[in-house]
VEXDREN-2710 file (C-alpha; in Angstrom, 1 decimal):
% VEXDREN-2710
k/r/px/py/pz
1/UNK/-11.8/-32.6/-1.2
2/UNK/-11.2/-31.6/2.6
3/UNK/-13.6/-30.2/4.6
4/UNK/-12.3/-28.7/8.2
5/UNK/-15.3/-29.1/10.2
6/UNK/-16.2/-28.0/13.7
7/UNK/-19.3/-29.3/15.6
8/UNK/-20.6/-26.7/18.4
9/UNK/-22.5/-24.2/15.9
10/UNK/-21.9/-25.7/13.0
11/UNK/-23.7/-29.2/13.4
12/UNK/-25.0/-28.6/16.7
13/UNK/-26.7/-25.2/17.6
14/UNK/-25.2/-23.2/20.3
15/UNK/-28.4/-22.5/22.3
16/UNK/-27.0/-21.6/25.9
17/UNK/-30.5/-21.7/27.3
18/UNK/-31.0/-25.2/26.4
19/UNK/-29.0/-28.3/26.8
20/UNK/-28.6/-30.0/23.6
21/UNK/-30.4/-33.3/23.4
22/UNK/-28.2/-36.3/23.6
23/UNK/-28.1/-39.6/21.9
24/UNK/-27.4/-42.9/22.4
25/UNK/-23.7/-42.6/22.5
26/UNK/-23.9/-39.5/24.5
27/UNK/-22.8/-37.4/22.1
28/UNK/-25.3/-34.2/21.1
29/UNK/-27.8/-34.7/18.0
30/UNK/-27.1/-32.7/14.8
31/UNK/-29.7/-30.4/13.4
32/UNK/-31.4/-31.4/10.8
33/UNK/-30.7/-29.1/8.2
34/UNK/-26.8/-29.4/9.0
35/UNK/-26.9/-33.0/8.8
36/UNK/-28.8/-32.5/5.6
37/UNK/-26.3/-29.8/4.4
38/UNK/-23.3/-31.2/5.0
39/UNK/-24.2/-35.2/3.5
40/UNK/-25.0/-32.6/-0.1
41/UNK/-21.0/-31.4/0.9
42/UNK/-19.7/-35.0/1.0
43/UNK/-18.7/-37.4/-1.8
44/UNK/-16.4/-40.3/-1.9
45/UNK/-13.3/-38.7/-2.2
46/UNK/-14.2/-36.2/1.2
47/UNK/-11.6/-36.2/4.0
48/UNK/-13.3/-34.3/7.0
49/UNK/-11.1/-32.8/9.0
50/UNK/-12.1/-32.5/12.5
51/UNK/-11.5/-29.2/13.8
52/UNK/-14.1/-29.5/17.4
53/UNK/-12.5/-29.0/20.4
54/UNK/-13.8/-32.2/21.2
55/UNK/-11.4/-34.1/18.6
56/UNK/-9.6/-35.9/20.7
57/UNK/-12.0/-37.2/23.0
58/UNK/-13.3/-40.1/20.0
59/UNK/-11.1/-42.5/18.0
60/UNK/-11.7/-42.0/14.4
61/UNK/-14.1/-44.9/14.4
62/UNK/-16.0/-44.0/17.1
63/UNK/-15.9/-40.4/14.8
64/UNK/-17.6/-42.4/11.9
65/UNK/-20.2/-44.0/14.4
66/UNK/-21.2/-40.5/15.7
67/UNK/-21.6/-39.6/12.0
68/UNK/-23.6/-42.5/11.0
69/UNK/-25.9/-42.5/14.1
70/UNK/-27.1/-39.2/12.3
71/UNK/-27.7/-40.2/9.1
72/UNK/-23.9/-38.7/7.5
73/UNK/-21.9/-41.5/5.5
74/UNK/-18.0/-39.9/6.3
75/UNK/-15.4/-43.0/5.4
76/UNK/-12.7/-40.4/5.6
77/UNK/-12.4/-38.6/8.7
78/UNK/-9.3/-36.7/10.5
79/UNK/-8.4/-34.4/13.2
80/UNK/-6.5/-31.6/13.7
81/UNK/-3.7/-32.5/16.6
82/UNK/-4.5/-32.3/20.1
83/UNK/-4.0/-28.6/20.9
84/UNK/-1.8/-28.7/23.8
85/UNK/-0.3/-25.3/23.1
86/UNK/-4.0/-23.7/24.0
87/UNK/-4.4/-22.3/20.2
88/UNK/-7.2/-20.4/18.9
89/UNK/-9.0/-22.4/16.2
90/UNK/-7.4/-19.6/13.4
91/UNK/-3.6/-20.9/14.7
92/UNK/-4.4/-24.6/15.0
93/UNK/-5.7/-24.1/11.4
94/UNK/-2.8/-22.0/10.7
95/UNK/-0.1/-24.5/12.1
96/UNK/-1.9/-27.6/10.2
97/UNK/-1.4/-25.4/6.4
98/UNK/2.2/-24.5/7.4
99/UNK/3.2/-28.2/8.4
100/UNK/1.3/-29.8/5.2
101/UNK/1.5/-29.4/1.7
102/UNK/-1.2/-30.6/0.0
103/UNK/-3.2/-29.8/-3.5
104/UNK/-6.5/-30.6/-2.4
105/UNK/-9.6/-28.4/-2.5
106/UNK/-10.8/-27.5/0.5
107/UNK/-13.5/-25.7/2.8
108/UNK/-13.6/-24.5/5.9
109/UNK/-16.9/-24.8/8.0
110/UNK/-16.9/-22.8/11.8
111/UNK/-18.9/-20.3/13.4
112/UNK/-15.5/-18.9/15.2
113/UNK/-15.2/-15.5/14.1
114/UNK/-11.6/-15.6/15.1
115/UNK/-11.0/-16.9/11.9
116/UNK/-12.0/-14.1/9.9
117/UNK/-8.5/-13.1/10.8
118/UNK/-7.0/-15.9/8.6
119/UNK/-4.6/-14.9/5.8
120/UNK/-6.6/-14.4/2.3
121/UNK/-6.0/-17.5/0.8
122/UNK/-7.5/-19.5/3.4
123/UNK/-10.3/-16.9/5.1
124/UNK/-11.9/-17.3/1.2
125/UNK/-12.4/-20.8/2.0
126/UNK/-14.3/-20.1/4.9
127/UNK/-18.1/-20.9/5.5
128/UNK/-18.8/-18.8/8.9
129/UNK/-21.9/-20.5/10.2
130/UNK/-24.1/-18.2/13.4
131/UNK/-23.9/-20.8/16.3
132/UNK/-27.1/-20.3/16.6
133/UNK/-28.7/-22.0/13.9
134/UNK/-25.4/-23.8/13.0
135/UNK/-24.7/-25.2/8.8
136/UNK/-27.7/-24.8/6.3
137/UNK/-28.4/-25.1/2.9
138/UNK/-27.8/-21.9/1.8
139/UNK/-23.6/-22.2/3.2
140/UNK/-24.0/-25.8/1.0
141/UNK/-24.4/-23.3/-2.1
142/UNK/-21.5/-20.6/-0.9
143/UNK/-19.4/-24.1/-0.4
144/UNK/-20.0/-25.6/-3.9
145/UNK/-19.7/-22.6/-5.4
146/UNK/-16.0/-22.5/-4.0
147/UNK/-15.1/-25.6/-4.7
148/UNK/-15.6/-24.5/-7.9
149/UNK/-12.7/-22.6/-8.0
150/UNK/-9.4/-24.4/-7.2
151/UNK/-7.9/-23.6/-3.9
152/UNK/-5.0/-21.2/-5.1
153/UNK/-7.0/-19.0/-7.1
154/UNK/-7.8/-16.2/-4.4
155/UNK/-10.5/-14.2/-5.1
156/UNK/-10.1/-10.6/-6.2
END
């Protein structure tokens, strides 16, 4: 399974009125119910697929240290490509499904509503999240629900 995951709104609440607290390795703490939600997403077999705008500021090893400094067990994680074209989230994720083939289920967890615009067959994988309260149990049910279904089976 592949999950595309974005941080800002998804595991760390968008509160402009408040900077989010930081931890040890200077990197913002995840809400507890997305931390929660998303270890009930992952299983052995998960690649995460980094989606942030602050993917290419870790190594994926300093990725899995963020993880694990709160609480998530990811052995799999990925990026998208540095996005030196300026794309919106909806054509980096566009440009990564047109340059890879690949049969594996996926989700796609953001709070950018820009992505609502994605073609059918990937904007029914999408778990919009509000930034401000970020990923919570109740998108863990939407999200197991789809991954129910295999990938290429649109909804009608």
């Amino acid at each position: 399974m592949l999950i595309f995951l974005d941080i800002d709104g998804v595991m760390v609440p968008a509160r402009g009125w408040k900077s989010p607290e930081l931890l040890d390795d200077g990197f913002p703490a995840f809400s507890g119910q997305a931390v929660d939600a998303l270890q009930n997403l992952i299983s052995k077999d998960t690649t995460v697929m980094l989606t942030t705008s602050h993917k290419m500021n870790y190594t994926t090893a300093e990725w899995i240290a963020i993880f694990l400094n709160r609480g998530i067990h990811i052995s799999n994680i990925k990026s998208l490509g540095a996005n030196i074209d300026q794309l919106s989230r909806k054509d980096e994720i566009l440009r990564w499904f047109n340059a890879h083939i690949s049969d594996e289920n996926f989700i796609i967890i953001d709070d950018d509503k820009s992505l609502l615009d994605l073609p059918a067959f990937l904007k029914e994988r999408l778990i919009l999240t509000s930034p401000l309260i970020g990923l919570t149990s109740g998108h863990v049910t939407i999200a197991k629900s789809l991954l129910k279904r295999p990938h290429w089976e649109v909804a009608g």
